[in-house]
C-alpha positions, 0 to 999 in steps of 0.5 A, spaced: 413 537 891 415 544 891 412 550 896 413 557 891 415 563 895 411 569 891 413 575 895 418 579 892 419 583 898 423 577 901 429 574 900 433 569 903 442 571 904 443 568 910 441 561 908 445 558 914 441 562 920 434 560 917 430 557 923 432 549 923 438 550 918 442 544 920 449 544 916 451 538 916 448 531 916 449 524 917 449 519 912 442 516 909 438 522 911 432 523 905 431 529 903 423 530 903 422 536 897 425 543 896 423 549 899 424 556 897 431 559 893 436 563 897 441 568 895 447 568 900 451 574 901 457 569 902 459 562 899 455 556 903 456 549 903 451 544 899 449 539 906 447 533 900 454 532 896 460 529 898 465 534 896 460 540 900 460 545 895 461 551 895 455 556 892 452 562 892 444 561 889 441 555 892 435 551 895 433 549 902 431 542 903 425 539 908 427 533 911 424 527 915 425 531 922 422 537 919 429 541 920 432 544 913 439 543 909 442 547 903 442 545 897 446 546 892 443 546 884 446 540 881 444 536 888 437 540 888 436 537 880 437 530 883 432 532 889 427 536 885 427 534 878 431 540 873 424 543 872 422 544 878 429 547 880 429 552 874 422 555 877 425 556 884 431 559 881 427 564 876 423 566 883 429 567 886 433 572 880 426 576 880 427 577 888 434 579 887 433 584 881 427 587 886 432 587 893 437 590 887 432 596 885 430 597 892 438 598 894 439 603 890 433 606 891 434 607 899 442 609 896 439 614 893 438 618 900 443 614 904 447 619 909 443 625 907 438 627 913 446 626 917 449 630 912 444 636 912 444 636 920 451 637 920 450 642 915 445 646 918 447 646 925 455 647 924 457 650 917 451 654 914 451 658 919 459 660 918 458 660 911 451 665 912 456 670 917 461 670 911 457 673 907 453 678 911 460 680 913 463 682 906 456 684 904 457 690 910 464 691 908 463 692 900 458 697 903 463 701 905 469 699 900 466 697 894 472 695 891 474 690 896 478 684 893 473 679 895 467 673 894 462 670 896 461 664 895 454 660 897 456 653 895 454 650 901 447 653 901 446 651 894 448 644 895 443 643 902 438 645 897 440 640 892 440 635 898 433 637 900 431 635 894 433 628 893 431 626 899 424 629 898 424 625 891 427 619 895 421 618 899 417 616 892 416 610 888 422 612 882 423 609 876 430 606 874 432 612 870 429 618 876 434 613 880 439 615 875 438 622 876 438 623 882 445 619 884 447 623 878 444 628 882 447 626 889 453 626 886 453 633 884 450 636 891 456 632 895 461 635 891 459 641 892 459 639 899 466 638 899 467 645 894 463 649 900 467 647 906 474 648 902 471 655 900 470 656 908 477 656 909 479 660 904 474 665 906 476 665 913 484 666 911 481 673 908 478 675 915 486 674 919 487 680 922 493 682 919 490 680 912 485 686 914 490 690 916 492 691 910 487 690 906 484 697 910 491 700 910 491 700 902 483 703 902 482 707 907 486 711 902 480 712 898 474 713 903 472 717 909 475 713 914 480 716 919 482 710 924 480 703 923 480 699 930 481 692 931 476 689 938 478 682 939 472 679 933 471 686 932 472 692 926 471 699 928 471 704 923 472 711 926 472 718 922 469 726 923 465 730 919 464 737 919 458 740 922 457 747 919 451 748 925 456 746 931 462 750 927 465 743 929 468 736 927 463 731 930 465 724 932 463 717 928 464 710 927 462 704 925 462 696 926 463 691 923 462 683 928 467 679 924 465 671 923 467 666 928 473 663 926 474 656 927 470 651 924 468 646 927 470 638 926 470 636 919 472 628 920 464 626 920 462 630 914 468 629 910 466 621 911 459 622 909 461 625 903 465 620 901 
């Protein structure tokens, strides 16, 4: 007699810690029927053979005193009958390819909502300020020697997206592409935060200072002061009704130049 275990959902990898698992038996103990298969995450010994065989995929037993041992296959054979075996076994393969479909469907969002909060409340903001900030700056000098980049919200967009697709039912090949996907957004993750660093480099004062002394040439610019984070342009304008030069400036707020701890993030994307 053989009690058949259809749902799909449940899969045993942890036969030696199901309830009235017993691992070792005495001599003369009759196994009453087989129960369901299982599929250990780690090598267990069969209870019924002398050599206690190391296995993997096996069966657990009922015995007379209603506890249960493992099974290895060729001892569950002699116990059961081959057919019999052979069904629980094939149960057992449909419940691994299932509980291996579910793994890579749940990996296809693993890490994502952490990597976007980290994102959102340390980094966007940083990389936004950035480009505001050499937006401000190319309005005044158009030729100044420097990009933007938008690495980091380009891949939190990606990143959203496979976390929406994650939470419905996906076919193999969506789950494919969406770790395609994944890959992709997390390396433009890695790209974004490197661009960070080289971006922040520009905003070193003594690099500006030299930057602005070559342009200033160029513009209307008289002075050009720094204030802790900073930038005042200054410069005079003749007013024809005064008869005069009149005072003014400009200022630009620069980026906060620390980034926070990247240890986390770099973990996650890993």
């Amino acid at each position: 007699m053989v009690r058949r275990h259809d749902d799909d959902d449940f899969l045993i990898t942890q036969p030696d810690k199901q309830p009235g698992v017993v691992l070792e038996l005495p001599p003369g103990i009759r196994p009453m029927m087989l129960l369901e298969g299982y599929m250990s995450d780690y090598p267990v010994h069969c209870a019924f053979c002398r050599q206690r065989q190391l296995h993997r995929k096996g069966i657990l037993v009922l015995l007379e005193d209603a506890s249960k041992a493992m099974c290895g296959h060729c001892c569950a054979e002699e116990i059961g009958g081959k057919a019999t075996v052979a069904s629980i076994e094939r149960s057992v393969d449909r419940m691994v390819a299932v509980s291996e479909k579910k793994r890579r469907s749940a990996s296809v969002a693993a890490g994502l909502p952490e990597i976007l909060k980290l994102l959102d409340a340390d980094f966007l903001p940083i990389e936004r300020a950035i480009n505001d900030t050499i937006d401000k700056l190319r309005g005044m000098f158009p030729d100044l020697p420097s990009e933007t980049s938008s690495q980091l919200a380009i891949a939190r967009g990606g990143l959203v997206s496979i976390v929406k697709n994650a939470a419905k039912p996906m076919k193999d090949k969506t789950v494919e592409e969406m770790l395609r996907r994944r890959r992709l957004a997390l390396s433009a993750v890695s790209i974004g935060l490197d661009n960070l660093d080289d971006a922040l480099a520009f905003f070193v004062e003594e690099n500006l200072r030299n930057i602005f002394k070559d342009l200033r040439r160029r513009t209307k610019y008289d002075r050009i002061r720094f204030d802790g984070g900073i930038v005042r342009f200054e410069w005079h304008e003749w007013n024809p009704d005064a008869g005069e030069y009149e005072d003014f400036y400009n200022e630009v707020t620069l980026p906060r130049m620390e980034i926070p701890d990247r240890t986390l993030i770099r973990r996650l994307i890993a």
